[in-house]
C-alpha positions as CSV (number, residue, x, y, z in Angstrom):
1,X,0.0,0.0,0.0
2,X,0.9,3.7,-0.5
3,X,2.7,5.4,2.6
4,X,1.3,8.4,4.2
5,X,4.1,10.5,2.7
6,X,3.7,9.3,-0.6
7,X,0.3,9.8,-0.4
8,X,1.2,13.2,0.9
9,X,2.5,13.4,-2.7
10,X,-0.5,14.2,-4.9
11,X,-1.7,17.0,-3.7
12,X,-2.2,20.1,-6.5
13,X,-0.5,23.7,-5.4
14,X,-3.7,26.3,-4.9
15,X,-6.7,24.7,-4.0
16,X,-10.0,24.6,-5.6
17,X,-13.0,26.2,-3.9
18,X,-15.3,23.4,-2.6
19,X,-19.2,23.5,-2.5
20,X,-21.1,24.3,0.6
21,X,-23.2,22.1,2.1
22,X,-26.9,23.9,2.7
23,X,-28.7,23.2,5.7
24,X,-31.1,19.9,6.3
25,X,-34.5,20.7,5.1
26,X,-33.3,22.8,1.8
27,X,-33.8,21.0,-1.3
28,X,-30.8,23.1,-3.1
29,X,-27.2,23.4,-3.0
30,X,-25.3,26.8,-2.2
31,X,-22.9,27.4,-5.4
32,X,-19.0,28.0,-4.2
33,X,-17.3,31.1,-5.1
34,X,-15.2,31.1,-8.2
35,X,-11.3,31.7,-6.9
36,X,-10.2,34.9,-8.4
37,X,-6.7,36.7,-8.9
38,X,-6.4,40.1,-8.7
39,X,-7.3,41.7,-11.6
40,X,-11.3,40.0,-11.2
41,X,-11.0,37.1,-13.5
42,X,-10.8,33.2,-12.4
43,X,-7.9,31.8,-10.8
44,X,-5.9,28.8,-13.1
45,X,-5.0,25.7,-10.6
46,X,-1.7,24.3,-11.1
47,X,-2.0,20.7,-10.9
48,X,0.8,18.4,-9.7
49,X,1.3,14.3,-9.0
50,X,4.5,12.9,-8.0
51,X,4.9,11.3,-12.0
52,X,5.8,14.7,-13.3
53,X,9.1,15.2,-14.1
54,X,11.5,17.1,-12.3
55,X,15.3,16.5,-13.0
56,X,16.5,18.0,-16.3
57,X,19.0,16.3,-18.9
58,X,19.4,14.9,-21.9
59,X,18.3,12.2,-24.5
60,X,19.8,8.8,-25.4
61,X,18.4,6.5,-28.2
62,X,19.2,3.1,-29.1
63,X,17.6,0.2,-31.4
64,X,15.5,0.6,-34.5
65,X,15.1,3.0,-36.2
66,X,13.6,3.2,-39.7
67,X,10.8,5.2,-39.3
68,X,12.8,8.1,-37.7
69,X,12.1,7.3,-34.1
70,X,15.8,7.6,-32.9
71,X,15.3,11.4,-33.8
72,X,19.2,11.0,-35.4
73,X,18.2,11.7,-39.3
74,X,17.8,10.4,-42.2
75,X,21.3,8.3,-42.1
76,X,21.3,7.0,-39.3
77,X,18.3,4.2,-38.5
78,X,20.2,1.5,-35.9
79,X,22.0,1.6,-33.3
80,X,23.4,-1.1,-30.9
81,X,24.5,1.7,-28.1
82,X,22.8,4.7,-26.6
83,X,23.5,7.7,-28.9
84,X,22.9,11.4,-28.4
85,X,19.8,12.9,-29.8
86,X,20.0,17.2,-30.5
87,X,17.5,19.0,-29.1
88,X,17.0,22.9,-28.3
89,X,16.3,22.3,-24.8
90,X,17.0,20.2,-21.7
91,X,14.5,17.2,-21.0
92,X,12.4,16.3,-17.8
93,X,10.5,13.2,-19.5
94,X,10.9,10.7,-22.2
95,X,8.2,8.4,-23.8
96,X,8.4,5.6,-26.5
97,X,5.8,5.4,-28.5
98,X,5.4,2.1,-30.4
99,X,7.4,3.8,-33.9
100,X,7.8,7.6,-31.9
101,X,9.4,9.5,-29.2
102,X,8.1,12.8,-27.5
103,X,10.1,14.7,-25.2
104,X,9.2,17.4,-22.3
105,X,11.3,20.3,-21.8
106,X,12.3,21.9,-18.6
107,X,9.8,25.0,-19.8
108,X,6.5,23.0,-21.0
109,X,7.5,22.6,-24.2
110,X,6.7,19.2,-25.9
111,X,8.8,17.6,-29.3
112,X,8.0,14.6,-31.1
113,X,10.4,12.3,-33.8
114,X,9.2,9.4,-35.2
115,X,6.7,7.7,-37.6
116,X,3.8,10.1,-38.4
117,X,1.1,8.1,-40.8
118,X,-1.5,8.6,-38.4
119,X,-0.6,11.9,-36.9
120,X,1.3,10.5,-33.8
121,X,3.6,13.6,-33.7
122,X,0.9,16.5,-33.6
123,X,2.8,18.5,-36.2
124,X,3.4,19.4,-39.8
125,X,6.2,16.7,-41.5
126,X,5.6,17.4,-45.2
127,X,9.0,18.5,-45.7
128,X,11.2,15.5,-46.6
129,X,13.0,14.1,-43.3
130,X,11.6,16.5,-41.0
131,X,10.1,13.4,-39.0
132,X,13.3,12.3,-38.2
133,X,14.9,14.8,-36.0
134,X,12.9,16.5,-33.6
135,X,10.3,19.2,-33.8
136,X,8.6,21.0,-31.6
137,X,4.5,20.6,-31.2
138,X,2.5,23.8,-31.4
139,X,0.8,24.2,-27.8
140,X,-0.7,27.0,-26.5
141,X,0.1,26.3,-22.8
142,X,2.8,24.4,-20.6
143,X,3.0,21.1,-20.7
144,X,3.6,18.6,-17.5
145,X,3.4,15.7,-19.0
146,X,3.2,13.5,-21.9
147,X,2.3,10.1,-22.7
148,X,2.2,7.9,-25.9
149,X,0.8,4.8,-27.0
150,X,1.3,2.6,-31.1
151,X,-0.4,5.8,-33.3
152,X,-1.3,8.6,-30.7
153,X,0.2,10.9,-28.0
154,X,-1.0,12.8,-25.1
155,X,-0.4,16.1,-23.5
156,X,-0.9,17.5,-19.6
157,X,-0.9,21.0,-19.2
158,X,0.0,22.5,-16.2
159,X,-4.1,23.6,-15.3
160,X,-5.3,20.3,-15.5
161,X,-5.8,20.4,-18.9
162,X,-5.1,17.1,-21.7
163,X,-4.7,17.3,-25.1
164,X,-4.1,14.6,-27.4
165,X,-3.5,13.7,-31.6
166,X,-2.9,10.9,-33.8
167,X,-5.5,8.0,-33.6
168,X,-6.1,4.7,-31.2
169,X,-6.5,1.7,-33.3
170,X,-7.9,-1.9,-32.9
171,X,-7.7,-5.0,-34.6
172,X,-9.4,-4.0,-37.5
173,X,-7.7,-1.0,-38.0
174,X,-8.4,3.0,-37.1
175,X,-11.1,3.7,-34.8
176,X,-10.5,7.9,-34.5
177,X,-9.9,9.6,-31.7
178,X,-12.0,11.8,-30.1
179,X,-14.5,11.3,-32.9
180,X,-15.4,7.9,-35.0
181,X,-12.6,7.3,-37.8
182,X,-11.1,10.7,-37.7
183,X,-7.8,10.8,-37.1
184,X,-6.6,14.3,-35.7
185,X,-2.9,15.0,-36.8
186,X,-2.9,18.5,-34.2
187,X,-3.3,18.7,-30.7
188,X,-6.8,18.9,-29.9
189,X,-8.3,19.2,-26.6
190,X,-10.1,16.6,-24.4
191,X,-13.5,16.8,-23.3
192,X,-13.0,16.1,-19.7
193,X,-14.8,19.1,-16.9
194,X,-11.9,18.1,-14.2
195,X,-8.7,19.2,-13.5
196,X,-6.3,16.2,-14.4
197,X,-2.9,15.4,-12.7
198,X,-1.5,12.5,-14.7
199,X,-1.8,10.7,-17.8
200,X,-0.8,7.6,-19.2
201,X,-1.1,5.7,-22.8
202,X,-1.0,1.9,-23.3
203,X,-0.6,0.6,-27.1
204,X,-4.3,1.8,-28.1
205,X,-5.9,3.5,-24.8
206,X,-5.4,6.3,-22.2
207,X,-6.1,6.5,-18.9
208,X,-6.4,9.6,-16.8
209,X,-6.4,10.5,-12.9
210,X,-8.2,13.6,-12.0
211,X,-7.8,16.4,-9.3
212,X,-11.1,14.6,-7.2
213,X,-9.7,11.3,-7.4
214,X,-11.5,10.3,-10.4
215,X,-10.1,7.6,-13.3
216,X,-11.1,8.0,-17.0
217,X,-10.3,6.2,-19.8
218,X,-10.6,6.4,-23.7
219,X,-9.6,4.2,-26.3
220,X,-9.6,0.5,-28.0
221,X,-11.9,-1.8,-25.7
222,X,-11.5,-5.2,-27.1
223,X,-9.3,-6.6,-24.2
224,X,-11.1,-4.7,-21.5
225,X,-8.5,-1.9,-21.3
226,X,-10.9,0.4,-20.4
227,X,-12.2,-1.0,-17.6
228,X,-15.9,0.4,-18.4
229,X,-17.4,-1.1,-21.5
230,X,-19.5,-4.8,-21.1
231,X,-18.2,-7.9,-23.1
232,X,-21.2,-6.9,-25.4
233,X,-20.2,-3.9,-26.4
234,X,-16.5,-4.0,-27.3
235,X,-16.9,-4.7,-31.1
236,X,-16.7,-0.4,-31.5
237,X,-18.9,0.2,-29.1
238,X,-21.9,-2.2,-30.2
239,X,-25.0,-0.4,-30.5
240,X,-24.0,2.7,-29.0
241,X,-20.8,3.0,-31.7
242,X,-17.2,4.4,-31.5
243,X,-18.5,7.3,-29.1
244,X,-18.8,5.2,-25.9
245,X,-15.3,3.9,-26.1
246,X,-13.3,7.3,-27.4
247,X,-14.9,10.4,-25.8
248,X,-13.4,9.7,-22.1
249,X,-15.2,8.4,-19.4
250,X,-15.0,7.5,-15.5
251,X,-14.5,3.9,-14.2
252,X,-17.1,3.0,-12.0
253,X,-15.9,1.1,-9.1
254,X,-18.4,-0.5,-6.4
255,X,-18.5,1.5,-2.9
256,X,-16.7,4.9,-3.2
257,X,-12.8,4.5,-4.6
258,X,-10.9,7.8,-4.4
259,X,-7.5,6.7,-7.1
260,X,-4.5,8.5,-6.7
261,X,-2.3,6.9,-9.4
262,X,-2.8,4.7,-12.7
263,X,-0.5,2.6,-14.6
264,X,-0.8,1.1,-18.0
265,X,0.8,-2.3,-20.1
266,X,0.1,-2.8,-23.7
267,X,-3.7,-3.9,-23.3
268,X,-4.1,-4.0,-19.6
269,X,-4.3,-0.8,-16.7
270,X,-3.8,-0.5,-13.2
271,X,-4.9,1.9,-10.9
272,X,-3.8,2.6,-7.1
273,X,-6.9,4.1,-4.8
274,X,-6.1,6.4,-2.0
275,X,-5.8,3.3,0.4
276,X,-3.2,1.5,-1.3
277,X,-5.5,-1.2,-2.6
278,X,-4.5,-2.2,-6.4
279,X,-6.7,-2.3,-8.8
280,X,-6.4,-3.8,-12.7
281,X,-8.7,-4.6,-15.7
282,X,-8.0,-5.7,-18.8
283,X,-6.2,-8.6,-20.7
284,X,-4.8,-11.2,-18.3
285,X,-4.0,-14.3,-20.8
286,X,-0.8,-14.9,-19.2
287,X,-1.6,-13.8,-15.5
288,X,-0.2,-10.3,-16.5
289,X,-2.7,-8.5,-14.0
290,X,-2.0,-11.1,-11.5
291,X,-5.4,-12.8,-11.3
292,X,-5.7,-16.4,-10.4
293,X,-7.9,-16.9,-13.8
294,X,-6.4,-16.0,-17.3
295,X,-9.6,-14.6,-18.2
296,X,-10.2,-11.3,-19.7
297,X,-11.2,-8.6,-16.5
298,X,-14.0,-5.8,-18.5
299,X,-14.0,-3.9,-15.0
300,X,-11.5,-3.1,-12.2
301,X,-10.6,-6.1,-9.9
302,X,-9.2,-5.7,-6.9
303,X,-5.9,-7.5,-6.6
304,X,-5.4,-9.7,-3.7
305,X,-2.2,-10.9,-5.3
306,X,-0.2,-7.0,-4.1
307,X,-1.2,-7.8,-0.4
308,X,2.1,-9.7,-0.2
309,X,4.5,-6.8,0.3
310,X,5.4,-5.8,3.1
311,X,5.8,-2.4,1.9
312,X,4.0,0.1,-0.7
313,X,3.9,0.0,-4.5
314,X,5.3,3.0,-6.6
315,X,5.5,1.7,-9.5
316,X,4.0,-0.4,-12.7
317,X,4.9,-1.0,-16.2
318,X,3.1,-3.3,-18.8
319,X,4.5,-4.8,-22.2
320,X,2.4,-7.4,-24.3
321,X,1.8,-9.7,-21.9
322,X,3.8,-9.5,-18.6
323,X,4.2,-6.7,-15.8
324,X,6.9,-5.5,-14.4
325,X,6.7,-3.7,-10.5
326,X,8.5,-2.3,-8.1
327,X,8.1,-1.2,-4.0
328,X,8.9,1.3,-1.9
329,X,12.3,-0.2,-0.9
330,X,13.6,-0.2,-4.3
331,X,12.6,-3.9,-5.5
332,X,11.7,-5.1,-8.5
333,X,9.6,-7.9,-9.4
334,X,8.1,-9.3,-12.4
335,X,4.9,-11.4,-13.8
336,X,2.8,-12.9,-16.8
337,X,4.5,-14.6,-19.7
338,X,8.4,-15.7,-19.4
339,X,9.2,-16.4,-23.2
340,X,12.5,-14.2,-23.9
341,X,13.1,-13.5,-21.0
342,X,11.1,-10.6,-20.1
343,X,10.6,-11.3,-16.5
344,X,14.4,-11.8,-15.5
345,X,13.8,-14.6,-13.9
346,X,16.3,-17.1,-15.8
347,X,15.8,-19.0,-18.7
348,X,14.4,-21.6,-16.8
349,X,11.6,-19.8,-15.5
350,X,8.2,-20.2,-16.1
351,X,4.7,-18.0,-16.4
352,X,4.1,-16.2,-13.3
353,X,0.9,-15.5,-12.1
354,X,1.8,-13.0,-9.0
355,X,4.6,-10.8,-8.3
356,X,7.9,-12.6,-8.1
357,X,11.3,-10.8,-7.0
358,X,14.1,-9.9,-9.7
359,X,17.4,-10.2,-8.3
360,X,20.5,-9.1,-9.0
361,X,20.3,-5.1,-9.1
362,X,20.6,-2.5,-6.8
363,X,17.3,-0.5,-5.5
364,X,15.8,0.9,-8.4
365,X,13.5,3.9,-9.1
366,X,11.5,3.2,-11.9
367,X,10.2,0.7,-13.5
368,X,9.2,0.3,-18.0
369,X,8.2,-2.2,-20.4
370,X,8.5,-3.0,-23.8
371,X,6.6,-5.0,-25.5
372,X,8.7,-8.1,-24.5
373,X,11.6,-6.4,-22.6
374,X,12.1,-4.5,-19.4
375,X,13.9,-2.2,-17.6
376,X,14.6,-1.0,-14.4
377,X,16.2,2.2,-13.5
378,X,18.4,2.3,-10.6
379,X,18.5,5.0,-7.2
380,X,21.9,5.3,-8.4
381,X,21.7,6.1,-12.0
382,X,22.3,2.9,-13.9
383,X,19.5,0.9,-15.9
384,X,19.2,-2.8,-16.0
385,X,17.8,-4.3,-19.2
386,X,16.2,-8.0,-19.9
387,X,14.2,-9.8,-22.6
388,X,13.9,-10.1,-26.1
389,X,16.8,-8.8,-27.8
390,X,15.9,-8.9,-31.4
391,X,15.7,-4.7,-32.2
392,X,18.9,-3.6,-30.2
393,X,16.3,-2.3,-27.4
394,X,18.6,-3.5,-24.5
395,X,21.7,-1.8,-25.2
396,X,23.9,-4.4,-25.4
397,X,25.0,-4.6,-28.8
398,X,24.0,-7.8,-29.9
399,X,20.7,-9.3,-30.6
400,X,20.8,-12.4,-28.0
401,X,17.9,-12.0,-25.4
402,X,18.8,-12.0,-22.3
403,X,17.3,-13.9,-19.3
404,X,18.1,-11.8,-16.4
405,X,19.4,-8.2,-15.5
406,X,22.2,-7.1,-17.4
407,X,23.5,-3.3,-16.8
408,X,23.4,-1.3,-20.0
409,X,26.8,0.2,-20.7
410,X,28.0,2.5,-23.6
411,X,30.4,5.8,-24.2
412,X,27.3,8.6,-23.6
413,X,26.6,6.7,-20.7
414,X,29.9,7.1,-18.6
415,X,29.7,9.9,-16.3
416,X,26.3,10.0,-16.4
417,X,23.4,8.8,-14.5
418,X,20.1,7.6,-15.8
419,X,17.3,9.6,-14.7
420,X,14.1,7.7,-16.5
421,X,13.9,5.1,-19.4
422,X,10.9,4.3,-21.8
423,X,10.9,1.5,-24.5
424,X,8.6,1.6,-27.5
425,X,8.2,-1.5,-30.2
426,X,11.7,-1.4,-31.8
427,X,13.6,1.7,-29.7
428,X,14.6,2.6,-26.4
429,X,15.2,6.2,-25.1
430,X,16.5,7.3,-22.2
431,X,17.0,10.4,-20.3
432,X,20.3,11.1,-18.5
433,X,22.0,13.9,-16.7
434,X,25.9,14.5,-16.0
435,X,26.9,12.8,-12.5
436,X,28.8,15.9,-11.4
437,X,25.0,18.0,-11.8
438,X,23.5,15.3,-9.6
């Protein structure tokens, strides 16, 4: 469960007015005053969760790179060791999208690299090339976050505000965005009346945490990402179409469930209420969510399976079909589907069906997944790497996968320390800052 000081940690910096209660025996509520600055118009709230980043630095890419999402140019599309990427400003986070990267400056500013077919970049890329290096996304306000799932990308401005571009996608093919089949290749704004404080993308869905505790989600339903559409209606919404799956909605959980954090794999989400109870829907095939069944959750479970601990959870990361954790005393662990060695277990190990320790690092920080690798980033600035090693993702030169922790190494890594790392479906990036800063 969450600490009271991490808990502590979500919190927004001005307060919101809150509604008064009127007195038993009146049938109508009392509106609350608008907060208002100085000069008579309404007071922006600056929201804030303890995912934002705060540590600047700089950029590393490794892997594939053929559609441009190692942000290195047209000539360079591979490589087998982290490599510099140029960019105007420093970094506080990193993403991977599946075939793009999008970085957040230390002043709100958001760029993007990568493939662009479906408008996953949120900016103009007719000139030849241009979606190869990096470019910076037209926003109107500063950004706090970003997220970034196969064919769309997400934006968290600093008042609580999300907007996103590109397009989710399901089996079938494009299923829009906001709207049915329309694919929106600029930043456009999402209809949701709270303030949110984090975001978070898995391969064809995004789920939200707001200011009041609430979680939304939008997106591709067919494995019960979303944690709020029936069996029945997953085939595009059924009879109610695209709309009940893409415009954003809340997650109903029974009794009242005040979330403080979400996390997301490939098709699967999981979201931490204000209690530290843990919470996941979605696919489960390979136990990836930790249920005893391998069936397919449509709505949040509770999950008895993260009662073990004998400390909190910080952290979650999901590939295709295994998770990979990690507690408040710095250890990792791993779950779901072994092939390749994405849980770091050995190659001897099998599917795991709860959360099972990875040995062999020191206390790490973070926690991301690939779709079949993993990655752990250390209190101390290194990052671990395991699993499938056919795309260069795990930095260590060759294509062998490997079976448990191995410490990434490489020239733009000495001297420096690792700050956050993010894998996509054929590229790593990573964000790093000079030791003698730290």
């Amino acid at each position: 469960m969450f600490t009271s000081r991490q808990a502590a940690d979500f919190y927004i910096s001005k307060s919101l007015s809150v509604a008064v209660m009127p007195a038993k025996k009146t049938t109508t509520k009392r509106k609350s005053e608008p907060i208002v600055a100085d000069d008579g118009n309404p007071k922006k709230v600056k929201v804030f969760h303890r995912s934002h980043g705060k540590e600047a630095g700089q950029v590393l890419v490794l892997g594939q790179g053929d559609v441009g999402q190692l942000g290195l140019g047209e000539d360079i599309i591979e490589r087998k060791k982290p490599a510099l990427v140029s960019l105007p400003e420093n970094i506080v986070q990193v993403v991977a999208g599946g075939m793009h990267t999008v970085c957040l400056s230390n002043t709100g500013h958001v760029y993007t690299f990568g493939c662009n077919d479906e408008g996953a970049l949120g900016r103009e890329t007719t000139e030849s090339g241009s979606e190869m290096v990096p470019g910076k996304v037209t926003l109107e306000e500063n950004v706090v976050q970003v997220s970034a799932g196969d064919s769309h990308t997400a934006a968290l401005t600093e008042d609580g505000t999300v907007y996103i571009w590109g397009t989710f996608r399901d089996n079938s093919g494009v299923i829009g965005l906001l709207e049915p089949m329309v694919i929106s290749k600029l930043p456009v704004k999402a209809p949701i009346t709270e303030p949110v404080v984090k975001i978070i993308s898995g391969n064809d869905h995004l789920a939200l945490i707001t200011l009041e505790g609430n979680l939304y989600t939008s997106g591709n339903a067919e494995q019960g990402q979303l944690g709020r559409v029936p069996e029945y209606f997953l085939d595009r919404g059924g009879r109610l179409g695209l709309g009940r799956l893409l415009v954003p909605q809340a997650v109903k959980v029974k009794g009242k469930v005040n979330f403080v954090d979400v996390f997301c794999g490939a098709y699967h989400t999981f979201a931490v209420s204000k209690e530290g109870h843990i919470y996941g829907f979605g696919l489960s095939n390979y136990h990836q969510l930790g249920t005893k069944s391998i069936k397919t959750c449509y709505a949040p479970v509770k999950l008895t399976c993260f009662k073990n601990s004998t400390t909190s959870w910080v952290d979650f990361s999901g590939g295709q079909h295994h998770t990979v954790c990690l507690d408040a005393e710095g250890q990792v662990y791993s779950l779901g589907r072994a092939e390749y060695g994405r849980l770091g277990l050995g190659q001897e190990a099998e599917e795991k069906g709860e959360p099972t320790a990875v040995m062999g690092m020191e206390p790490a920080s973070r926690v991301t997944c690939g779709a079949s690798v993993s990655f752990a980033t250390t209190r101390e600035g290194s990052v671990y790497a395991w699993g499938m090693g056919t795309n260069l993702q795990l930095g260590t030169g060759e294509e062998d996968d490997e079976w448990i922790p191995v410490k990434m190494t490489g020239k733009q890594l000495e001297n420096r320390s690792v700050l956050m790392t993010s894998s996509g479906g054929q590229h790593t990036v990573l964000l790093v800052k000079d030791k003698q800063e730290s």
